[in-house]
N, C-alpha and C positions, 0 to 999 in steps of 0.2 A: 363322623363315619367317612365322607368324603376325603378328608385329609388323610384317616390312617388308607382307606384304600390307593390314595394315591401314593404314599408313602412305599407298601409295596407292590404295587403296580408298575410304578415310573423308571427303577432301574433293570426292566425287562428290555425296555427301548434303548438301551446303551450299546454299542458294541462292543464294550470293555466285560461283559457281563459273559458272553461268550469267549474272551480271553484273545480276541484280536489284538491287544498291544503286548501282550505278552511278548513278543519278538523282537523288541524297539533296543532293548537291551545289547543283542546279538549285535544287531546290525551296526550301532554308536561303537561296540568294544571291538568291533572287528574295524571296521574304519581306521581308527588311530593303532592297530596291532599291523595293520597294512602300510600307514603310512610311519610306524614307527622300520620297520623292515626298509620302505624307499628311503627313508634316513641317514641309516643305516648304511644303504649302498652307497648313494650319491653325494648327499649332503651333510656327512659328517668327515668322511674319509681324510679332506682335503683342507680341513676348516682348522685355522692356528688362530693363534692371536696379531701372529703377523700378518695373516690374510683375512681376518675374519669378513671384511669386506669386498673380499673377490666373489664371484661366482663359482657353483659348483663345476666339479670337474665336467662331470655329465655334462654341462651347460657349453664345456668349449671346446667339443667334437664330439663326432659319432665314433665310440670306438671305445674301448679301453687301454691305455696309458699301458705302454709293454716297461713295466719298473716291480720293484720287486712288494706294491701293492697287488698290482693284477690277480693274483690267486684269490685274493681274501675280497677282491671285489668279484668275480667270478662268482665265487658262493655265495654274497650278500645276494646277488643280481637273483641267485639260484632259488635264496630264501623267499624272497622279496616276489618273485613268480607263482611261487608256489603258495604261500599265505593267502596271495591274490588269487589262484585258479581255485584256491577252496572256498574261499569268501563265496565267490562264483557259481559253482556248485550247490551251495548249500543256500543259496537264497533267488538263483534263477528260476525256481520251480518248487513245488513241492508242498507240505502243509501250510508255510506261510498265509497269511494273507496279503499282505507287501509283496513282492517278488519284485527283483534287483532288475531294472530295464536299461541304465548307459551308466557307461563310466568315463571320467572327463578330468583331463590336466590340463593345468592352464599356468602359464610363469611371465609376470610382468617384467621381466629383465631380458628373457629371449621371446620375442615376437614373432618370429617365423614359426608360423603354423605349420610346414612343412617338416622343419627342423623336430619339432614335438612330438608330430604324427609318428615320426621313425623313433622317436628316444622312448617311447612309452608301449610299442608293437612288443609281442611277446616271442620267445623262441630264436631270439637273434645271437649267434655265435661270435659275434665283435663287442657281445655286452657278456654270456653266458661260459663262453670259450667251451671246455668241455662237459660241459653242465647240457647242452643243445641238443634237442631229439632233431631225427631228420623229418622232413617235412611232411614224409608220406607216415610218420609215427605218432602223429598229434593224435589219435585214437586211445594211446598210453595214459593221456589224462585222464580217461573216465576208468580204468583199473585203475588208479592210484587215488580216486577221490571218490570214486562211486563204490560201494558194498553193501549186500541184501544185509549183512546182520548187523548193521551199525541201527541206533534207534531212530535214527533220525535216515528218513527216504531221501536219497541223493538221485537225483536224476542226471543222465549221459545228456552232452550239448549237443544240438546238432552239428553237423558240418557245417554249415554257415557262420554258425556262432564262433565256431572254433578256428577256420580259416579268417574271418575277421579280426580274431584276437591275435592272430599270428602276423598281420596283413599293417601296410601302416594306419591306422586311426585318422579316417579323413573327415568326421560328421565334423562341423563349426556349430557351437554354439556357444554365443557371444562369444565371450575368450577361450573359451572352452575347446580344446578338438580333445574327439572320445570318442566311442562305440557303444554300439546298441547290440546288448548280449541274451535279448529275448529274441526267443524263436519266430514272434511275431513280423519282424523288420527282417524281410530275406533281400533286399536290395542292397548287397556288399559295394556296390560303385558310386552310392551317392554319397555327398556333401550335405546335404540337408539336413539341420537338426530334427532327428524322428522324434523328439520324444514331445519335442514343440509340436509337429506336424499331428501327432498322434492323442497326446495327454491333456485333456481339460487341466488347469492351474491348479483347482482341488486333487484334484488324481495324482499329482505331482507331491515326492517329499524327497526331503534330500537330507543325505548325511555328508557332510564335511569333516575331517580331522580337527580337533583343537585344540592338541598337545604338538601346537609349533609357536617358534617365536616368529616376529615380522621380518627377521632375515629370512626365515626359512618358507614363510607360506609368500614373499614378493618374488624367491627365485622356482620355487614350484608347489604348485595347490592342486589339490585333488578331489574330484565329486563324484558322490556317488548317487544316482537318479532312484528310486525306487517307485512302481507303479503299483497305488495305492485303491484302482479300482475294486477289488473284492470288498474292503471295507469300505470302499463310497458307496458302494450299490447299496451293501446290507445297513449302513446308516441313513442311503435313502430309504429304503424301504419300511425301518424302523421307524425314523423321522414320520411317515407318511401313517403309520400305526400310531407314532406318539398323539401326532395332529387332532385325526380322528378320537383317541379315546381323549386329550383334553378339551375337544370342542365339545363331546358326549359331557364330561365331568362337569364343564365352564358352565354350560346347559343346563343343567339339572341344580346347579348351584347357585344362578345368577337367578331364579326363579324366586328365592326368597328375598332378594336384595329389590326395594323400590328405583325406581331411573330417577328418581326426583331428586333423589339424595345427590347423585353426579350433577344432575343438572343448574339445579338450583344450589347448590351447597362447594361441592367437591370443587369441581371445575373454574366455577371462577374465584375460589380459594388460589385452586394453582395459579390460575392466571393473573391472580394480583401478587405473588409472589415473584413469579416469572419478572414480571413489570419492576417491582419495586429489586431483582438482583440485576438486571438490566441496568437499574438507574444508581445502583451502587457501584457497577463496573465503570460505567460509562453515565457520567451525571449530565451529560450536553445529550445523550441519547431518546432523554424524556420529551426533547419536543416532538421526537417523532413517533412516539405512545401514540397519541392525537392520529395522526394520518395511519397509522396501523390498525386502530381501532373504525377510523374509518371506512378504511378500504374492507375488514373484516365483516363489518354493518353492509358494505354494498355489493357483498357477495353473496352475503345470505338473503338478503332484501332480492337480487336478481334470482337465487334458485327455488325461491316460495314463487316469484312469477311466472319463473317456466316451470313449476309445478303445478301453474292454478292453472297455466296458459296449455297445459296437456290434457287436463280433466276435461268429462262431458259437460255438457251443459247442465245436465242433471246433478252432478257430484257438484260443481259452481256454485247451483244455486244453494244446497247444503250447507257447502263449507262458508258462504255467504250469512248463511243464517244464524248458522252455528255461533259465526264470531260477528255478530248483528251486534247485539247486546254484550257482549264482551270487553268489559274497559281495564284495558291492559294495565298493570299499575308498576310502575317499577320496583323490583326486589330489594328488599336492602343492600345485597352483595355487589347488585347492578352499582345501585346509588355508590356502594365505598369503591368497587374498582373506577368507573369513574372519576369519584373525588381523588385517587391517586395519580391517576393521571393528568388532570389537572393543573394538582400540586407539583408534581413532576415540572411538567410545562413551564409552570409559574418559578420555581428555582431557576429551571437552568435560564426560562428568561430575562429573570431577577439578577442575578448572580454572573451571568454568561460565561465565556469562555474561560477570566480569571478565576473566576469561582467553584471552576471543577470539582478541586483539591480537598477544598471548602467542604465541598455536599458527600463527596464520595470519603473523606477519613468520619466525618461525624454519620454516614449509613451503612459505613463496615464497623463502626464501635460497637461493642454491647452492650451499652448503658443505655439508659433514657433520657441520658444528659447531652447539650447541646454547647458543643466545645468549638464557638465560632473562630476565636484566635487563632486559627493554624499557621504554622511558622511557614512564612514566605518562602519562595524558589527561583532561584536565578534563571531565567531565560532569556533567548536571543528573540527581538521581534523587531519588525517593521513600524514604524508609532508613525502614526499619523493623526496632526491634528485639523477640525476645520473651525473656521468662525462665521457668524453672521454676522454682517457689514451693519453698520446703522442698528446695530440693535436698540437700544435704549431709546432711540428714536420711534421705532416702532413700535415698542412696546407702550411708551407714552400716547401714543395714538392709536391701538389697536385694545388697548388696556384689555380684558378678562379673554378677548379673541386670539391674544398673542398667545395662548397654548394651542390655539385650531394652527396660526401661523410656523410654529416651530415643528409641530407634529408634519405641518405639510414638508415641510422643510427637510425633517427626521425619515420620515418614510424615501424620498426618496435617496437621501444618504445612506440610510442602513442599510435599501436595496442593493445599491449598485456594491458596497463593501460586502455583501452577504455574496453577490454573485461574482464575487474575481476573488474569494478564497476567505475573504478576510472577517472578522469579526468585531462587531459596535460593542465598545467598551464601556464611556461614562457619555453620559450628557449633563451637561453642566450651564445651563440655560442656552445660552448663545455659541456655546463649543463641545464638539463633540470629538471624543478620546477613540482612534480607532487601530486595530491592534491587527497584524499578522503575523504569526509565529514561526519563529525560522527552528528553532530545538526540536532537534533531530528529524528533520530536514537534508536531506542530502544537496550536494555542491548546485548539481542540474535543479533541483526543484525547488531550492533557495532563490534561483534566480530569474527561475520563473514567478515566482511569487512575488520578488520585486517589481518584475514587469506588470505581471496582473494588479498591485498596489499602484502603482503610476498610471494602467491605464482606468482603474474605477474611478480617481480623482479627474482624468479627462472627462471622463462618462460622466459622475456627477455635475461637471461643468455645465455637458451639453446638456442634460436633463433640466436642470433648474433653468437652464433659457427657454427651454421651449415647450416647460410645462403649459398648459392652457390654467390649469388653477394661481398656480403662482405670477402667471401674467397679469392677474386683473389685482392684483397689488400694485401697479403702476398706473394702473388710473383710479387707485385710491385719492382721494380729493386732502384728506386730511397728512399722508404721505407725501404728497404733490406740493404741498402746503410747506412743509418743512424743508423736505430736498426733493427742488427739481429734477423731474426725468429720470426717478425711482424706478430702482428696479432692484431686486433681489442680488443680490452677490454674496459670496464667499469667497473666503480666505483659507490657502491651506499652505500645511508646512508636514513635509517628510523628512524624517531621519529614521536611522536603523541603530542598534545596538543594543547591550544588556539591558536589563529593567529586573525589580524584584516582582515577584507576581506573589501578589495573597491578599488577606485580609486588613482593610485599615479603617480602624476605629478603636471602638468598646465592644464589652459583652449588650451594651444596651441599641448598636445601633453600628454598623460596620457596613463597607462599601468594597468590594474585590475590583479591586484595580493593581496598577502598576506605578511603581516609585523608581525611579533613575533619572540621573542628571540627562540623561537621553529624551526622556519624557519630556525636560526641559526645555534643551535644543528644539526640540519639536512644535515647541508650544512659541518659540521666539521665533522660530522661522515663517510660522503664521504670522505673530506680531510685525514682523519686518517686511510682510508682502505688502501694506500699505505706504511705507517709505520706500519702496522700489516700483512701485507704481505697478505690481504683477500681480496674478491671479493665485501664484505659488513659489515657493521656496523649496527646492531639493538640496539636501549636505551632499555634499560628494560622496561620503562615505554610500547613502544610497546608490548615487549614480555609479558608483565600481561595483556594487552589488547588479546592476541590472544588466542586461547582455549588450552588448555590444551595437547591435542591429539599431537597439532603441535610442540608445545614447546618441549617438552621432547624430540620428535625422532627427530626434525632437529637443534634445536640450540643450540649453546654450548657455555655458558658465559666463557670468557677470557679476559677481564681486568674489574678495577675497579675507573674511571677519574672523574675529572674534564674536562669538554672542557672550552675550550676559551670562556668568554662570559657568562658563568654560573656558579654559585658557589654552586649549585647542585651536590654530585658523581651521576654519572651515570654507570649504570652497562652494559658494553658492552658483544652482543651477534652477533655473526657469525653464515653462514648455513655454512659449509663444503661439497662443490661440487669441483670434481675435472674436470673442463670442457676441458682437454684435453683427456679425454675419449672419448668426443662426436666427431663426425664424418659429414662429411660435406654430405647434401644431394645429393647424386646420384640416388635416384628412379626419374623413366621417371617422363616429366614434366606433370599433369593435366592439361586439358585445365581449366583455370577458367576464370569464365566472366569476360567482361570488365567493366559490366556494373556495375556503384558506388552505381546506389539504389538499387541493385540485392542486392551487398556485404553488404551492408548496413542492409537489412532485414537477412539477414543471422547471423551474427555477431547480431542482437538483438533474434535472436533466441538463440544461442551459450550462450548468457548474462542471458536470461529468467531462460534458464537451471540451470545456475551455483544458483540460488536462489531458486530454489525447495528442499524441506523442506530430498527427500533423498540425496542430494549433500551433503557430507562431503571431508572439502577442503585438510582433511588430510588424509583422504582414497584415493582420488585424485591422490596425492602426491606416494605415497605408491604404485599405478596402472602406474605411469609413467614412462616408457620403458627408458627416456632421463634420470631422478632425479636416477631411478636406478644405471645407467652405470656411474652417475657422481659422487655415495655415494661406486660404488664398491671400491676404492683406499682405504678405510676406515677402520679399523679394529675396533670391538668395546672395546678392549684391550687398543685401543688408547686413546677413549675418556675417561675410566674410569682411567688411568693412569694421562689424564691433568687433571681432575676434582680433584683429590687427590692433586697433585699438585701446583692447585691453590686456594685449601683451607689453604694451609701452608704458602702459597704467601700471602696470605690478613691477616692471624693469627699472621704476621713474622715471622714464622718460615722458613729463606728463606733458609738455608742451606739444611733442608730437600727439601724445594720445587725448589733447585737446582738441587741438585740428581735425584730426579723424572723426570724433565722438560728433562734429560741428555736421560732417556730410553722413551721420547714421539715419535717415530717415528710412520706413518701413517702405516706399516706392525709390530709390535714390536715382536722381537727373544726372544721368553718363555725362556732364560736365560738373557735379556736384562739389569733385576735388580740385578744382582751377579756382585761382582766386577769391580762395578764402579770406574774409574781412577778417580785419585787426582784432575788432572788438564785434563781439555777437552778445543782444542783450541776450536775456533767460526768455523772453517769450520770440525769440529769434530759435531757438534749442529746438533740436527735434522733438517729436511727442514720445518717444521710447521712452520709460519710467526709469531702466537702469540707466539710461546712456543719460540722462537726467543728474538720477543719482550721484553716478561717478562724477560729473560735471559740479554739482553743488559743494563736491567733498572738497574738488580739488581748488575749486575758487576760494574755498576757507583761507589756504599758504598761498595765492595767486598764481596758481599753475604750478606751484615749484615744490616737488616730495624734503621733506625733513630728512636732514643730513643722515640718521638713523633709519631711512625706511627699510619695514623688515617684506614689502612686498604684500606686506595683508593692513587693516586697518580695523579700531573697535568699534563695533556696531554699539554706538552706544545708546540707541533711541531701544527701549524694552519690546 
């Protein structure tokens, strides 16, 4: 019964039922009948194929061309008035519910508004010739368009209206200059668009012509404004009757429907649907299910309080009692949206950022089949590799604790890569695979992501020094035992380039990672920070990805290789940090939460920041108290001594870039270069690792490059 009542009930509140659009018609076919007529005059007249792309005549004077078109543009201008002063007529006033309030030209090839205002004013004799009433006869309009026995009621304009139309067209709106042809608007002097000043946006409809081609509507366009208040009022009104009788109906209907069913049933139906298209859009999206569900618990949990915290004391002790004895038990619905989230969680944690592709083709499928092999995709990224120094060592002495060890280890790596953009790929006991994605990435944002990737590997530097947990590894007795004066270190190696991203394995057991000879690179450049005596290795290919600012003040190219595996040189670049400067934390401990989606929302605010347009990652750099204390050992005398140095290295000239390499020390004594000895043993050699390096290479040939140097050399330790 409710439906058929609503059924005819509901289109009483229309106002198509009362025949209010019935007009809509009129007003479209007179539009384009008007501007078929301005066409006519202006814009076809003149228009060849030899000039198709000239401007209209109109467009290149006020006047009409004394040639022997004149007559026949006379009349067009005649028609073209008149079409227009009916249009006018017949929709300014009258049964409508619309009624015509401005009219507006606008032509993106002549831009003087002034010029416009006079080409589009009605009754002018240099457009009309003898077609032209005189000025005190504009009254003539309303006999020739107004008449009692027509069926249709035409109403006379006022004289405002009329001397406006005849007047030049001064309103601007936007590109628009036009006139306001309702009686409402009697301020003939102003520039002000009225219909802006006057018309709520709803109230506002407009008809445009759109029988022109793009020559014809970029050299002149024409609008027509219509004020639509009679049908906003009676569709508010309506509206405000519909409201009431469906809140009556919704009322009387919702009475047989239980709220249990929404509650318990419907609801978190949707909401585990909602979740699980969320995590098929976006399959990295599911970790933040968790903190959404969170934050949704701690809103509700805060409005039961300030509900309880409004009641009397009397209603307290009630609802106290009430839910005394009340043991809440979770819902099943509770329990599966839960476990979807989760699972959510646990994929994209599992899986991570390689694994997108992975999770989101197999939960847009529509099978119940699990089709782990998805074909791989070429991407640009950042690969960065790290290792644990002494592993095998430690793990020999640490045995069943070395997963407490690497975790400690892991947490603070994943952090500092999670907070400068980037994302934890693979771990692989002692090395961990860390990825940021440059595909589609714009030029600017690539390279701040560079920067952000160079500076996390600082951060993690300075972190593992001066963790307090990882410190009391150094006075391990059974670590102390093996190597002397332990202490935690890593090794990293940065390169940039393609990589394939997907799935590698079987259907029984697959891991989403990244395959490319880049990965490679990556993985050597770590290998090769302990024969350089460095903390890290950058390809140059990175360091022309990073900006400028950072390049110069922290890194300092020192050798010229081939790695294993590519037959590319690559030009190796180190930061020089001396992290035995840093200091192990002794400020009291902050409480910090324990809570994960606390930390969570924190850490993406930390992330937001580092992307705001005044973040410079090398002013950053520059600002921090740690990168300072570890660049203090440094002298800038140093680095300008190896860079001379190893321009004579790559030139062959090694005998000089022997000598030099002899005065690199990290403090150098301003007589350093006088009287260099003959012969410097190897524990005479600076403690510099590269200046080391290069020094061992070249003592192989005795200071003297092969008749063949190509300027680079093969790294040939793995």
């Amino acid at each position: 019964i409710l439906v058929l009542v609503m059924l005819f009930v509901m289109p009483l509140f229309s106002t198509t039922t009362y025949g209010f659009n019935e007009f809509r018609t009129s007003g479209d076919i007179g539009v384009e009948l008007i501007y078929d007529r301005f066409r006519q005059w202006c814009l076809r007249s003149n228009r060849s194929d030899a000039g198709a792309r000239e401007p209209p005549w109109c467009l290149q004077g006020l006047g009409t061309p004394s040639d022997e078109l004149a007559e026949g543009r006379y009349a067009e201008r005649a028609w073209y008035e008149e079409y227009l002063l009916s249009y006018i007529y017949h929709h300014h006033l009258g049964d409508f519910a619309w009624r015509l309030y401005w009219i507006g030209f606008k032509s993106n090839s002549h831009t003087q508004a002034g010029y416009l205002s006079e080409l589009v004013r009605l009754n002018q004799e240099r457009f009309l010739g003898p077609y032209v009433l005189p000025a005190h006869r504009l009254s003539d309009w309303d006999s020739t368009f107004v008449d009692e026995g027509w069926q249709t009621t035409n109403t006379p304009l006022p004289d405002v209206v009329r001397n406006k139309l005849a007047s030049p067209w001064i309103e601007r709106c936007g590109n628009f200059v036009g006139v306001a042809v309702s009686a409402e608007v009697e301020d003939d002097a102003s520039t002000l668009c009225s219909y802006e000043e006057e018309l709520r946006c709803s109230e506002q409809w407009v008809y445009v012509p759109l029988t022109n081609s793009k020559w014809e509507s970029d050299h002149v366009s024409m609008m027509f404004l219509f004020d639509s208040r009679g049908t906003t009022q009676l569709g508010a009104g309506l509206s405000i009757l519909q409201t009431i009788f469906i809140c009556f109906a919704v009322g009387i209907g919702a009475m047989s429907f239980s709220s249990d069913a929404n509650q318990l049933l419907l609801n978190p139906i949707e909401r585990m649907i909602s979740k699980m298209e969320a995590i098929k859009d976006n399959p990295l999206y599911a970790m933040k299910l968790g903190d959404i569900e969170f934050r949704r618990e701690e809103i509700e949990n805060a409005r039961r309080k300030e509900q309880l915290a409004r009641m009397s004391r009397c209603m307290k002790l009630l609802y106290k009692g009430y839910n005394f004895k009340k043991v809440k038990e979770p819902m099943e619905t509770v329990i599966l949206e839960k476990t979807i989230i989760k699972l959510g969680g646990l994929l994209a944690l599992g899986f991570g950022e390689a694994g997108a592709e992975i999770i989101g083709q197999n939960m847009r499928g529509g099978t119940a089949g699990v089709n782990a092999m998805v074909p791989g995709q070429k991407v640009d990224a950042i690969i960065g590799f790290c290792n644990i120094r002494n592993f095998t060592d430690a793990t020999e002495v640490l045995k069943e604790k070395v997963m407490v060890f690497v975790n400690q280890i892991g947490e603070i790596v994943h952090g500092c890569v999670d907070d400068y953009h980037g994302a934890p790929n693979k771990n692989i006991g002692d090395c961990f695979l860390l990825v940021w994605r440059l595909s589609g990435a714009t030029g600017e944002r690539q390279r701040k992501l560079a920067d952000l990737a160079v500076t996390s590997f600082i951060r993690m530097l300075a972190e593992i020094n001066k963790s307090r947990v990882l410190a009391q590894y150094r006075e391990h007795p059974g670590l102390l035992q093996r190597i002397p004066k332990y202490r935690v270190q890593l090794g990293f190696g940065l390169h940039c380039g393609w990589a394939i991203e997907g799935a590698i394995g079987s259907e029984l057991k697959i891991d989403a990672s990244y395959l490319s000879p880049n990965v490679n690179v990556s993985s050597r450049l770590e290998a090769a920070t302990e024969q350089f005596g460095v903390w890290i290795l950058i390809s140059h290919f990175m360091v022309n990805l990073c900006s400028s600012e950072l390049m110069t003040r922290y890194c300092r190219l020192i050798d010229h290789v081939t790695v294993k595996g590519s037959k590319q040189p690559i030009r190796l670049y180190t930061i020089d940090l001396d992290f035995l400067q840093l200091k192990v934390e002794t400020d009291p401990v902050v409480e910090i939460t324990k809570n994960r989606f606390k930390i969570r929302q924190l850490r993406e605010v930390r992330k937001n920041e580092k992307w705001a347009e005044e973040f410079t990652v090398a002013e950053g750099l520059d600002k921090d108290k740690d990168v300072s204390a570890m660049r203090s050992s440094y002298d800038g005398e140093f680095f300008l001594r190896f860079a001379m140095a190893f321009r004579n290295y790559e030139a062959g000239e090694w005998l000089v870039a022997r000598d030099t390499l002899y005065t690199c020390h990290y403090v150098p004594d301003d007589d350093s270069t006088v009287d260099i000895p003959t012969t410097v043993t190897e524990e005479e050699w600076p403690a510099d690792g590269p200046t080391r390096a290069l020094l061992r290479f070249m003592r192989q040939t005795h200071f003297h490059p092969p008749s063949d140097w190509p300027g680079h050399r093969e790294l040939t330790e793995k």
